[in-house]
KEVOGU-364540 format. One record per residue (C-alpha): residue number from 1; x, y, z; residue in three letters. Coordinates in steps of 0.25 Angstrom, whole numbers, plus 5000, padded with zeros to 4 digits. Layout:
    nr      u      v      w   rest
   NUM      X      Y      Z    ALA
...
//
This chain:
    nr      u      v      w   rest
     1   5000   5000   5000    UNK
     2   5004   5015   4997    UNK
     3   5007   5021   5010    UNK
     4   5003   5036   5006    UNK
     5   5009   5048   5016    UNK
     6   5002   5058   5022    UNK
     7   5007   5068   5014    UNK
     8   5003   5061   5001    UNK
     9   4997   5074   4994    UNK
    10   4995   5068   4981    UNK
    11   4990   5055   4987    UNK
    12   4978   5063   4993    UNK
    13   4975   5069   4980    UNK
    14   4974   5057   4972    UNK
    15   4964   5052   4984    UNK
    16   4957   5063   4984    UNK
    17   4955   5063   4968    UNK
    18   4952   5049   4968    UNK
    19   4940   5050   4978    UNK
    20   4935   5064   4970    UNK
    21   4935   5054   4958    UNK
    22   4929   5041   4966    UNK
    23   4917   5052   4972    UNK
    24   4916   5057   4959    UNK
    25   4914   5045   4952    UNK
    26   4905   5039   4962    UNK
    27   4895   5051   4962    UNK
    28   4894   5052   4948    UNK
    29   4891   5036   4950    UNK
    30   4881   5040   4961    UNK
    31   4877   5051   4952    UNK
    32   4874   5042   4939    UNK
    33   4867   5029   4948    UNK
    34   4857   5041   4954    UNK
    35   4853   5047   4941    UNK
    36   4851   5034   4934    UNK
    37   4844   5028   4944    UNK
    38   4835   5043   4946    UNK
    39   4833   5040   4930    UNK
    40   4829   5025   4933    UNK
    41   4820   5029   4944    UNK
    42   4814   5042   4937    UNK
    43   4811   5032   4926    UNK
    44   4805   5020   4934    UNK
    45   4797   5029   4942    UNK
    46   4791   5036   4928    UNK
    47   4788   5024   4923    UNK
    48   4782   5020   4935    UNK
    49   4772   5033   4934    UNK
    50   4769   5032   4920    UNK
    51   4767   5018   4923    UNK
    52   4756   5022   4936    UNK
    53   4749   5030   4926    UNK
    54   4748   5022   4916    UNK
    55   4742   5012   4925    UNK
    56   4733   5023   4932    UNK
    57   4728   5026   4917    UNK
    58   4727   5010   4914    UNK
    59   4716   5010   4928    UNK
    60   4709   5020   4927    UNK
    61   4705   5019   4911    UNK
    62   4700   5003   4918    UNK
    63   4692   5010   4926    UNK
    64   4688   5020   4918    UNK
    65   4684   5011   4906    UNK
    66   4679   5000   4915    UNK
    67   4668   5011   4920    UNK
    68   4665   5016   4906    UNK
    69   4663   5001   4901    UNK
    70   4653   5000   4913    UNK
    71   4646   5013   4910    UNK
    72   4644   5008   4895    UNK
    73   4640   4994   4899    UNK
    74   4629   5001   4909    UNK
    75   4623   5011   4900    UNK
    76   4617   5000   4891    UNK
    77   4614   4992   4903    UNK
    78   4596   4988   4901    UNK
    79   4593   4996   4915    UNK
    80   4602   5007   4912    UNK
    81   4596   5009   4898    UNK
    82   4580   5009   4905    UNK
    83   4584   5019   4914    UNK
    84   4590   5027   4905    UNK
    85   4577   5027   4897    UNK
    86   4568   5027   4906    UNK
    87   4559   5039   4906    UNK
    88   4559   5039   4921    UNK
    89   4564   5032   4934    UNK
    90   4561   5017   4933    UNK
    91   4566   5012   4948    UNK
    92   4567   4998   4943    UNK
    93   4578   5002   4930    UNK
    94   4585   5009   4942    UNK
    95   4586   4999   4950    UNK
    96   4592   4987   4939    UNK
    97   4601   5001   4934    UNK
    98   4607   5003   4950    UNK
    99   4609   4987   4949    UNK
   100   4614   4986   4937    UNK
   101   4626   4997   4941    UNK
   102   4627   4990   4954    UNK
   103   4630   4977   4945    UNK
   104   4641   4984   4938    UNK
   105   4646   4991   4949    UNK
   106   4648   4979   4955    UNK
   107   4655   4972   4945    UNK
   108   4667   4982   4946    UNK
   109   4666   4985   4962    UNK
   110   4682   4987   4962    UNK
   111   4682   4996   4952    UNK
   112   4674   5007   4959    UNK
   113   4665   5011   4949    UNK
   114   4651   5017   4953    UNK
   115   4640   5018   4941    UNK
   116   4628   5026   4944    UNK
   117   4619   5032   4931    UNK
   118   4611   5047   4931    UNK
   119   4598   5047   4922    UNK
   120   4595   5060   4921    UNK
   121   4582   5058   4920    UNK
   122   4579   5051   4932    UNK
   123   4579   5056   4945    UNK
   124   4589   5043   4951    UNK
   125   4606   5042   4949    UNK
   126   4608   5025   4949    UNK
   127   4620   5021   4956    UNK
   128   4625   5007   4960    UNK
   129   4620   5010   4974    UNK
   130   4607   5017   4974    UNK
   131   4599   5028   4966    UNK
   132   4602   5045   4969    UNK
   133   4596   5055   4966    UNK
   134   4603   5064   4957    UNK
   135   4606   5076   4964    UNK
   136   4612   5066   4978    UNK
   137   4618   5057   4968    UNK
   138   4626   5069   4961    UNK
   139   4630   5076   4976    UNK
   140   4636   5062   4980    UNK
   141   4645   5063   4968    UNK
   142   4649   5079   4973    UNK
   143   4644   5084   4961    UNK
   144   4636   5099   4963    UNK
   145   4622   5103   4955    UNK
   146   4631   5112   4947    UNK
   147   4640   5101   4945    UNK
   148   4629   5090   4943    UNK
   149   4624   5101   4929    UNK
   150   4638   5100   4924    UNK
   151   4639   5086   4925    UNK
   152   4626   5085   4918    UNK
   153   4630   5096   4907    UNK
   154   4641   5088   4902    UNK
   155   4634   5073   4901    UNK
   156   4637   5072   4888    UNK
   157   4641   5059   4886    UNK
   158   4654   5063   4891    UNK
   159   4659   5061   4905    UNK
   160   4660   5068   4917    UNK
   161   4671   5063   4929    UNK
   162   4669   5070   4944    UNK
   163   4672   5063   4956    UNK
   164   4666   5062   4971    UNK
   165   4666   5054   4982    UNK
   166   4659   5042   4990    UNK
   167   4662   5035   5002    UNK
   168   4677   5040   5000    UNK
   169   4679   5035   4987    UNK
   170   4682   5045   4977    UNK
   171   4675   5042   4962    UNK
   172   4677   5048   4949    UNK
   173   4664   5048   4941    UNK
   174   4661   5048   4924    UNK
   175   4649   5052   4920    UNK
   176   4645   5047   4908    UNK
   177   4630   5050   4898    UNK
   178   4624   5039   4891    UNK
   179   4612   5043   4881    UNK
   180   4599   5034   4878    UNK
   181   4587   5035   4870    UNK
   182   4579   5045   4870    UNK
   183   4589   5053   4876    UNK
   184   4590   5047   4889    UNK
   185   4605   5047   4896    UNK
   186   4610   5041   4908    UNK
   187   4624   5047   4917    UNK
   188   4631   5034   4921    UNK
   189   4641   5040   4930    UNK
   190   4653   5031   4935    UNK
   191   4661   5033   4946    UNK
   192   4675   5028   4949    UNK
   193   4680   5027   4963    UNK
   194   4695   5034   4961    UNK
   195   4704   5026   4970    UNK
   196   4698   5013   4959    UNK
   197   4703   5021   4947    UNK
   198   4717   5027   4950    UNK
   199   4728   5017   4953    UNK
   200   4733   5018   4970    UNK
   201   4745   5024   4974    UNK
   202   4754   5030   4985    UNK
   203   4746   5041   4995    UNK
   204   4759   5044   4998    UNK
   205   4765   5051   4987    UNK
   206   4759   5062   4980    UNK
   207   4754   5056   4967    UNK
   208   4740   5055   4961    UNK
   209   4733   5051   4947    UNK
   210   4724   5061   4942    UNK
   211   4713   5061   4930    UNK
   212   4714   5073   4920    UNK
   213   4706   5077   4909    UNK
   214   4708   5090   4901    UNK
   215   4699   5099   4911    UNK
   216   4707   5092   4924    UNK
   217   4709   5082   4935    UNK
   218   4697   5073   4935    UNK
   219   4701   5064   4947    UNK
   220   4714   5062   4953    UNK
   221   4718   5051   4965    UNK
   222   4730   5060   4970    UNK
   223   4738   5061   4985    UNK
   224   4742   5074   4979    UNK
   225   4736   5088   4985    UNK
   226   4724   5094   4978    UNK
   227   4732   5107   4974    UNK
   228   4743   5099   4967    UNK
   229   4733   5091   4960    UNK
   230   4729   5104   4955    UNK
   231   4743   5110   4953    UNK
   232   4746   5097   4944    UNK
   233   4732   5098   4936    UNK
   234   4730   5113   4934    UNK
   235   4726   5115   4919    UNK
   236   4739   5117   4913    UNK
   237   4743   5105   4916    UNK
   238   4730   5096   4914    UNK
   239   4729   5103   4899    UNK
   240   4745   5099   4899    UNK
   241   4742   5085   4899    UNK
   242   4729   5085   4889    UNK
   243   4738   5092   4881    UNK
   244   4748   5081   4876    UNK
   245   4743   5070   4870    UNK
   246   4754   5059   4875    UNK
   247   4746   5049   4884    UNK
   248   4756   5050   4893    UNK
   249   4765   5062   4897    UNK
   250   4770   5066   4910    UNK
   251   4770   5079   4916    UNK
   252   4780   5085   4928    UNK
   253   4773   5094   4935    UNK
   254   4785   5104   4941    UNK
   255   4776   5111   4949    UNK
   256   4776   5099   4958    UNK
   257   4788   5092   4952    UNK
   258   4781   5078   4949    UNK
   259   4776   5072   4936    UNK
   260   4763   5068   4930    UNK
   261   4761   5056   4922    UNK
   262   4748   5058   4913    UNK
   263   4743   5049   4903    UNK
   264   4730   5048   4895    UNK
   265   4720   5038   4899    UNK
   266   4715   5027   4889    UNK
   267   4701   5029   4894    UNK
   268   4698   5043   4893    UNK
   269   4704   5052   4882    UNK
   270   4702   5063   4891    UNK
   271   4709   5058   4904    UNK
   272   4723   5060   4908    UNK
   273   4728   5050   4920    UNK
   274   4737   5059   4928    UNK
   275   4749   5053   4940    UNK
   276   4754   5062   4948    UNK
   277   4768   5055   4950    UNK
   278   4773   5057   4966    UNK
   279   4786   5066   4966    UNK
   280   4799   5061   4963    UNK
   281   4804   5053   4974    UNK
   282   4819   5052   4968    UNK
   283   4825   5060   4978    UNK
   284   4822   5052   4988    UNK
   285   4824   5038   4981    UNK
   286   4837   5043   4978    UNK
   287   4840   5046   4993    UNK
   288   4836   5031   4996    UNK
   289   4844   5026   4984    UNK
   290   4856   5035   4990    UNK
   291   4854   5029   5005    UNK
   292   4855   5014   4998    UNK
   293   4867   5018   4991    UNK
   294   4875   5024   5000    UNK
   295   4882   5009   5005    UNK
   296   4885   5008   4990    UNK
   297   4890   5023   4988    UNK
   298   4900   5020   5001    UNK
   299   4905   5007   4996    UNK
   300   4909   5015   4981    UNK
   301   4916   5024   4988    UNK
   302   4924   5017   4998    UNK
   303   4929   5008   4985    UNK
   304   4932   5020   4980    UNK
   305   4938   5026   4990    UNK
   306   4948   5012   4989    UNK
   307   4949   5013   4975    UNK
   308   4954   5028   4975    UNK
   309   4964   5022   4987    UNK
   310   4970   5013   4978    UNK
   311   4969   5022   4966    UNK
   312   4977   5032   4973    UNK
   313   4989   5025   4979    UNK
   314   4991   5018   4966    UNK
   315   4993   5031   4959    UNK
   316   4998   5037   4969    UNK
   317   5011   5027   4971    UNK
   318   5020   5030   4959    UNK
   319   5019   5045   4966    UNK
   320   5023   5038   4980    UNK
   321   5034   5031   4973    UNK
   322   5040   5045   4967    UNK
   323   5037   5051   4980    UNK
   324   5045   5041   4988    UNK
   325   5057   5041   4978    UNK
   326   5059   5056   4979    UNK
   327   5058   5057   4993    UNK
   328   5071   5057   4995    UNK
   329   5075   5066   4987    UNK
   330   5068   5076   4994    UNK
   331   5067   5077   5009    UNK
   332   5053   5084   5010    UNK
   333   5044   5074   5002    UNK
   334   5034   5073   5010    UNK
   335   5032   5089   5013    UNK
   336   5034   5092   4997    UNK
   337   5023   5083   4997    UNK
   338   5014   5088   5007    UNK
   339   5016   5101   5001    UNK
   340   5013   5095   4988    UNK
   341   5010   5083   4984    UNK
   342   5016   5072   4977    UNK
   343   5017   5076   4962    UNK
   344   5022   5088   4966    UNK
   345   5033   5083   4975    UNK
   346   5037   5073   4962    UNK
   347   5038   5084   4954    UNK
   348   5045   5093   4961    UNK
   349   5056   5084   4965    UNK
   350   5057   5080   4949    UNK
   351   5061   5094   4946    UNK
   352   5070   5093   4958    UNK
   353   5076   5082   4953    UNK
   354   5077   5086   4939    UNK
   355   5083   5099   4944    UNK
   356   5095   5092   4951    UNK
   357   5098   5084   4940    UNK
   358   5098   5096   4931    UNK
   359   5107   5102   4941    UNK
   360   5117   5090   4943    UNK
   361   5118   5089   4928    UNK
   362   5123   5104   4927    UNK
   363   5134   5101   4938    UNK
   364   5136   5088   4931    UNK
   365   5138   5097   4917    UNK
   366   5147   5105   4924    UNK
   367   5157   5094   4930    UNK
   368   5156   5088   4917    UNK
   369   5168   5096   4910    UNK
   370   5177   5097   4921    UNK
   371   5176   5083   4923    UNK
   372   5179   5080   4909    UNK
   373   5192   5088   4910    UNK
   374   5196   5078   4922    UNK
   375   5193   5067   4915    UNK
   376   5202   5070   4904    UNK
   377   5214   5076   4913    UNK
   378   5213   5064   4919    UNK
   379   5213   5054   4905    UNK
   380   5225   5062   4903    UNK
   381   5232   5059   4914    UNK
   382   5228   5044   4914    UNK
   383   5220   5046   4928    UNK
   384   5208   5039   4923    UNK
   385   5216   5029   4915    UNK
   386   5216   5016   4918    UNK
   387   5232   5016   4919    UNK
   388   5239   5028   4920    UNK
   389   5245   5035   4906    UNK
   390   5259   5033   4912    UNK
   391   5256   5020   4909    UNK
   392   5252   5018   4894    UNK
   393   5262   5012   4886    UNK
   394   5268   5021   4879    UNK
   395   5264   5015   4864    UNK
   396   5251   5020   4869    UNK
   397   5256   5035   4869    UNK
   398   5266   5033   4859    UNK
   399   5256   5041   4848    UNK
   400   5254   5053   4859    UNK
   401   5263   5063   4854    UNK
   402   5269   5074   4866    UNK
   403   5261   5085   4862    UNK
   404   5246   5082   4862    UNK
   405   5233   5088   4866    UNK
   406   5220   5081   4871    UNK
   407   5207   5086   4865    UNK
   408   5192   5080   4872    UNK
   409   5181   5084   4862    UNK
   410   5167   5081   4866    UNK
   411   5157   5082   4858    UNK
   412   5143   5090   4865    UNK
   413   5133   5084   4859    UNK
   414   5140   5070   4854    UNK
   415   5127   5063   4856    UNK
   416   5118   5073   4846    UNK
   417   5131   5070   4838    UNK
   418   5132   5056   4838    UNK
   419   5115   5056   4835    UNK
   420   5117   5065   4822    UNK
   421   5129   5062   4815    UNK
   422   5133   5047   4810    UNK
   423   5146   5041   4815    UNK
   424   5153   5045   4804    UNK
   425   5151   5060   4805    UNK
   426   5153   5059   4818    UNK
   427   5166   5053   4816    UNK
   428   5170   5063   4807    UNK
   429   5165   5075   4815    UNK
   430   5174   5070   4826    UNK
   431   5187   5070   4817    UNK
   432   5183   5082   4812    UNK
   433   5182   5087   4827    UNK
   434   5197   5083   4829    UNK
   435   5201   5087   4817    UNK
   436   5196   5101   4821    UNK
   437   5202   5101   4836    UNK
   438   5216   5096   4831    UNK
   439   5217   5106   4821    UNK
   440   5214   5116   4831    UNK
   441   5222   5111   4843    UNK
   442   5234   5112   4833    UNK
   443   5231   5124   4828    UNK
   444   5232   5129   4842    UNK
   445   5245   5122   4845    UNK
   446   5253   5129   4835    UNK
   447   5266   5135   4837    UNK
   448   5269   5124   4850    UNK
   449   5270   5110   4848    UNK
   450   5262   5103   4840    UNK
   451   5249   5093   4849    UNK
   452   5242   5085   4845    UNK
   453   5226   5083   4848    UNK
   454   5223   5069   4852    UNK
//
């Protein structure tokens, strides 16, 4: 293992960048897992709301048509047909018409359906359960006189929706004209119980699925405030929704911040089913997702913080080598390095280094000549021979004469020479060279005995 000083400046800075890029490499990890699992679970939970709105649609157009094929199955129904024609009340018809809805009634008790028929032309409303007089039979649904003359100004073979309430079930009521002969008509009014024609769910969160048509919210089964039900449905946003022709399209309300899913029922040209999807919960389903990471979040980082361990010492030895190699060529390592760090402390004793050298060289440069001069006295005189010159036969100096002259030539640049020219002019140039130097040397001794240039 790298035992790393105190001191170790440079050490520290490789940790400390190391961990910086770890932490860096694990957020953008964290980073990246969070938004595409916030992408995954904004698309599960939009798929899941188009999904509860499609099968909010998918129930209540059931219901819807298995009330209309009731409607149409009893408005041809023998009774029903003798009432409507009758001229005036006939008990007996009215008593087989109450059974006969009682009969049907019964046959879809789980569906919630109520089926009661107005002739207005006689003084007796027929329900499942009893006869009415008209004016009690209207006040139980809540509908005012005044209200009672608009319902009746707009039976037109069209249909009418309202809702009331018995015995704490809430109802959402069609009224629908059929013509006879003889311009006889009967109302047959049927009445949904609410909490049988939207799907259930949570009381806890603020969601809710409304009914629209283009003047407004015909009935809604909400937890949601009456005032932002009105908010979410004002005008411009019910004409909004009527004015694409998508069968689906979803809205963001930003005055709330939550999105409406609305898609066309298959049962009514005219309806829109709305949900009112519960705020986002992401936030906190990223808290929790956060809380059930944190053991795995740890674990990253303590093998991190081993792998940067291991990444630093192994780059960081060749530096430890240098470092110990020079230390004792300079006797304040470990304060240059304090004061620095490491690199720094490398590269100033380099230069250091570098700097003797340059300096030693000169010196050497200038010891060089004199040097040369005592070796050459020192041929002369046969100190550095091998045997003294006393001692050479005399056969061997037989050829000096007794005036001579010893000449060194050294060549500056012998090597650039040696590279340049072949061996032949380089032969040639070195005659040539004594040549020169004998000519001169005697020149010069003119006049005195003749030497001669060995």
């Amino acid at each position: 293992m790298l035992q790393i000083k105190k001191g170790s400046v440079f050490y520290r800075r490789l940790v400390i960048a190391f961990l910086f890029i770890v932490l860096i490499y694990t957020l953008g990890v964290i980073g990246v897992f969070f938004y595409k699992n916030h992408e995954i679970t904004t698309l599960e939970q939009h798929s899941q709301q188009v999904k509860f709105v499609e099968q909010a649609r998918d129930q209540i157009d059931t219901r819807l048509k298995v009330g209309i094929n009731l409607l149409n199955q009893l408005k041809m129904n023998e009774y029903i047909v003798q009432h409507a024609l009758a001229a005036k009340d006939d008990y007996y018809t009215i008593t087989k018409v109450l059974f006969e809805l009682r009969k049907y009634i019964n046959g879809f008790t789980d569906f919630g359906y109520r089926i009661d028929i107005v002739n207005p032309d006689s003084e007796l409303v027929i329900t499942p359960f009893a006869t009415l007089d008209p004016a009690r039979y209207f006040a139980e649904l809540g509908i005012s006189q005044k209200r009672i003359e608009a319902i009746d100004s707009r039976f037109g073979g069209t249909e009418f929706l309202t809702t009331f309430s018995i015995k704490n079930n809430e109802f959402i009521t069609m009224v629908r004209k059929v013509n006879y002969q003889n311009g006889k008509k009967l109302y047959f009014i049927l009445s949904l119980v609410e909490e049988n024609l939207f799907p259930a769910f949570s009381p806890d969160k603020e969601e809710g699925i409304v009914i629209i048509d283009d003047q407004g919210v015909i009935t809604s089964r909400t937890s949601l405030p009456a005032e932002k039900l009105e908010q979410l449905f004002d005008p411009n946003a019910v004409r909004r929704f009527f004015d694409s022709n998508e069968s689906y399209i979803q809205y963001t309300a930003q005055n709330q911040n939550r999105n409406l899913h609305v898609i066309a029922s298959r049962q009514k040209a005219d309806w829109k089913v709305v949900y009112i999807a519960p705020r986002s919960e992401l936030p906190a389903q990223m808290r929790t997702m956060l809380l059930q990471t944190v053991p795995l979040y740890g674990l990253l980082m303590i093998a991190g913080l081993l792998l940067v361990i291991i990444m630093a010492n192994r780059t960081y030895r060749p530096i430890h080598k240098v470092v110990a190699a020079f230390r004792g060529y300079n006797q304040d390592t470990d304060q240059m390095i304090s004061d620095r760090d490491e690199l720094t402390y490398i590269q100033e004793t380099t230069v250091k280094i570098r700097t003797d050298n340059e300096k030693l060289a000169r010196k050497l440069k200038d010891f060089e000549v004199p040097l040369k001069v005592k070796l050459l006295r020192e041929l002369l005189s046969g100190l550095t021979l091998a045997k003294p010159l006393a001692e050479i036969p005399d056969y061997e100096r037989a050829n000096l004469p007794q005036l001579y002259c010893v000449v060194i030539m050294e060549y500056g640049n012998y090597t650039a020479l040696e590279e340049a020219l072949s061996q032949e002019l380089l032969h040639e140039l070195k005659r040539n060279v004594f040549v020169t130097v004998n000519d001169d040397s005697a020149s010069q001794s003119s006049g005195r005995s003749a030497r001669n240039v060995i």
